[in-house]
N, C-alpha and C positions, 0 to 999 in steps of 0.2 A: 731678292725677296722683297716682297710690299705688303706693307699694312695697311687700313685705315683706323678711324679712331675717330669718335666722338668723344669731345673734353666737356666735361661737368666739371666748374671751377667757382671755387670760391674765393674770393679779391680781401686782402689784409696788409699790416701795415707790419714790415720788418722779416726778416731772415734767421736762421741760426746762428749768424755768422755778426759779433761785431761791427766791422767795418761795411756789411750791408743792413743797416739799421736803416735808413730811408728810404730802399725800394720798397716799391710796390710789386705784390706779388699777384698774380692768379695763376690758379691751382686748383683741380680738383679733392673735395676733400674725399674722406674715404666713402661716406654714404652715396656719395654721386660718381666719382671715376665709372668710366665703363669703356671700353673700347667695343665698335660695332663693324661686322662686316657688312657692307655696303653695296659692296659690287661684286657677284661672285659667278663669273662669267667667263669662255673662251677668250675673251678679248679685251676683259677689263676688270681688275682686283681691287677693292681699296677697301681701308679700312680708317675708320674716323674716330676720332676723339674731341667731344666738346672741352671747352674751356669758357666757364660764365665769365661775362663781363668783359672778355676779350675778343674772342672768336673760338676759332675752331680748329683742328690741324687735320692731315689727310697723308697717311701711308699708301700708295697708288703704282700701279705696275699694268699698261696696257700693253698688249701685245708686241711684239716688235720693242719694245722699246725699255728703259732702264727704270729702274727701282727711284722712286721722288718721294718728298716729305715736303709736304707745302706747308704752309704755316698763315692762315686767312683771319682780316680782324677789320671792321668798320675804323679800324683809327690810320689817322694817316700821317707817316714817316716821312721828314723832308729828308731832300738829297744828303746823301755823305754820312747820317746817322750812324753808328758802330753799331754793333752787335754782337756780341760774345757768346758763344755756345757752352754753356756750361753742365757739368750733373755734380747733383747733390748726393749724401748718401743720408740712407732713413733719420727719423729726427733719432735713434735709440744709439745709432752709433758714433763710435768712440769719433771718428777720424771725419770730422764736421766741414773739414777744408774742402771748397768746390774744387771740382776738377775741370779746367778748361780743355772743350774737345776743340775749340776753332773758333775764328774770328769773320765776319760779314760789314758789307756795307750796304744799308739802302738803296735803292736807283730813285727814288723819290715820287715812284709812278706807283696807283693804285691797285697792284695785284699783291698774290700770295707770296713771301717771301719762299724761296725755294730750298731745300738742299738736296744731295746725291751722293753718290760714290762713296769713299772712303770717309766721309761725315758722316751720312748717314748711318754706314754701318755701325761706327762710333756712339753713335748716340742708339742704335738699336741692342747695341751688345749692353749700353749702360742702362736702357728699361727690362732688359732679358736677368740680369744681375739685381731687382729689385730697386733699382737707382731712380735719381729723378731730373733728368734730362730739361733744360728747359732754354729757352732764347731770351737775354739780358740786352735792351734795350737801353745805351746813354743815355738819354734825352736830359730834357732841364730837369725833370723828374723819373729819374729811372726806376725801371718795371723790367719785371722778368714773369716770361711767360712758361711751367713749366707742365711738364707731361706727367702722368704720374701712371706707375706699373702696376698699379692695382686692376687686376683683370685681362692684362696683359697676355701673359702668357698663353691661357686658352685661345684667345682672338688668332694671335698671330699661328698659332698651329692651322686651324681655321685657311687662314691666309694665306700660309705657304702653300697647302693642298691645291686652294686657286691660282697659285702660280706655275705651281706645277702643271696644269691643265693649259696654261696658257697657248693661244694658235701662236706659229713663230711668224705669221707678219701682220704687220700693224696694217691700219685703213690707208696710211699713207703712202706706203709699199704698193698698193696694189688698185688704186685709186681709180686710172688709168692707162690704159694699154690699148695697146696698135696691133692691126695685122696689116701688113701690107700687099703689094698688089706689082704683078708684070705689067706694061705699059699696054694700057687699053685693054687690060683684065679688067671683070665682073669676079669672076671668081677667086679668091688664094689658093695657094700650090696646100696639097695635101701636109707639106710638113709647117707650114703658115697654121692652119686648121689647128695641127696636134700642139701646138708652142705658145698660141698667141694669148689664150685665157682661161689657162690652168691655174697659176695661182689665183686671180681674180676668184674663177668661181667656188674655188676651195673654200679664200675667205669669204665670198659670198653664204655660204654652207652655214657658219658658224656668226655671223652678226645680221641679227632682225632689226636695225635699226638704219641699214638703206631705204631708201624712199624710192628712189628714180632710177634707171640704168639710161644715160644719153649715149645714143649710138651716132655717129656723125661718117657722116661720107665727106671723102674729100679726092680729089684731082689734082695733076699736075698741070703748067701751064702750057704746056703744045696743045695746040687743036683749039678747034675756036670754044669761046667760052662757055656757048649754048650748048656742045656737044660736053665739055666736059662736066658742066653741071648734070647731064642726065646720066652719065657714067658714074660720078657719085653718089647720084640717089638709085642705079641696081646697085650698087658696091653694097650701099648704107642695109639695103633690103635684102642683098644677099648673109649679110650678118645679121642681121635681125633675125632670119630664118634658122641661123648656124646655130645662135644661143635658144633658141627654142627648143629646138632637137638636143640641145646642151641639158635640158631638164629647167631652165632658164622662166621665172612667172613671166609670160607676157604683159601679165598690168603692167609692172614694171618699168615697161621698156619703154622710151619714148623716140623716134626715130628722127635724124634732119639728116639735111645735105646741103652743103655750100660749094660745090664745084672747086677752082682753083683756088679762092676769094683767101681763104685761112693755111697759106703755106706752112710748112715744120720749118721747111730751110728756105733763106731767101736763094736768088741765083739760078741760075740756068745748071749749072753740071750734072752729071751723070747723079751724081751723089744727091745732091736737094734733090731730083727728081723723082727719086727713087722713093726720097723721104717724103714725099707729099703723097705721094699713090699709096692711100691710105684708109682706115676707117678708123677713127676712136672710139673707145668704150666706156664710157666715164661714169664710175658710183658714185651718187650724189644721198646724203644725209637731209 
């Protein structure tokens, strides 16, 4: 499952707790929380929550790939910083003690802290419970940044529904792909044809955010170089033709040939040569 989530937060000095009397908190209060769905797509869910004064976090689930909670802020964490995963429960109840769901450490580089898996869910079962999930930052001055569940609920119904819909393969999956070719074929064998860009143009189907389709011809290295460059560019033309009749936008397409010049495998054997007599198909964003 993934969420997104825009945080509305407000930054104060102290905790319920005692012994967290010196963090600093951001948190949204109740007039501002709202979680938003963001992205709600074959190929890509997310759901945001601001957080004033710190940044922002992001529930996100693209196709092919696994449920993330990113965590994004213009402040910058040196190496080795701790991090504690903690949830609170509402200020009304009895049992005020944080609950530690897990521990992190900085990498010191300028992106969104990450989480996954079995954290994740951690912390989504503790905003599903009305709780208040939040990431506690060591530093000289410790800061906890937390989520709050106000509005929760509806979002993430929202959100599962989009994950539910979700295509099973990501842009990465299917990015690029080959049909190959008999030595000194123009043409693929009919079961080449039926194999070589069925998933491609499945997900082609469901994501409007390709630009370019690069079809490229290539050759092996027997035969002189001249000959096998114009054998690559019918190869390149005979699949330009193929995805057309595919239902395939011609604007899209943009056709080259390189002859032998961009091997797969280096080497003479049966095997590399096989693997160079080739055309690529590459979706470009």
């Amino acid at each position: 499952m993934t969420s997104r989530f825009l945080f509305a937060a407000t930054l104060f000095l102290g905790l319920s707790h005692p012994a967290d009397a010196q963090q600093l908190r951001y948190a949204a209060v109740l007039e501002q929380s709202s979680w938003t769905l963001t992205a709600d797509g074959p190929t890509l869910c997310r759901l945001e929550h601001g957080i004033p004064g710190f940044g922002h976090a992001r529930i996100s689930q693209a196709s092919g790939r696994p449920l993330t909670l990113s965590l994004a802020t213009a402040r910058r964490f040196a190496r080795g910083i701790n991090v504690e995963l903690r949830s609170e429960k509402p200020a009304w109840s009895r049992d005020a003690a944080p609950l530690v769901l897990g521990r992190l450490e900085m990498n010191g580089r300028r992106e969104p802290l990450q989480i996954s898996g079995t954290l994740l869910e951690s912390m989504l079962r503790e905003l599903r419970a009305g709780n208040q999930p939040g990431f506690l930052f060591y530093t000289d001055a410790p800061m906890i940044a937390s989520l709050s569940s106000i509005g929760f609920g509806p979002a993430v119904i929202q959100f599962e529904r989009c994950v539910a819909n979700l295509f099973h393969d990501s842009f990465d999956d299917v990015r690029l792909s080959n049909i190959y070719f008999d030595p000194d074929r123009e043409f693929a064998s009919p079961q080449q044809e039926d194999k070589a860009f069925r998933r491609m143009l499945a997900y082609l189907a469901v994501d409007d955010s390709i630009a370019e389709i690069v079809v490229t011809g290539h050759a092996d290295r027997k035969g002189l170089a001249c000959y096998n460059e114009g054998l690559s560019r019918r190869r390149a033309d005979y699949v330009f033709e193929l995805l057309l009749a595919l239902g395939v936008d011609p604007d899209l397409i943009r056709v080259d040939y390189v002859g032998e010049s961009q091997p797969r495998k280096a080497g003479g054997s049966a095997g590399s040569l096989a693997a160079n007599r080739r055309v690529s198909v590459e979706l470009r964003r």
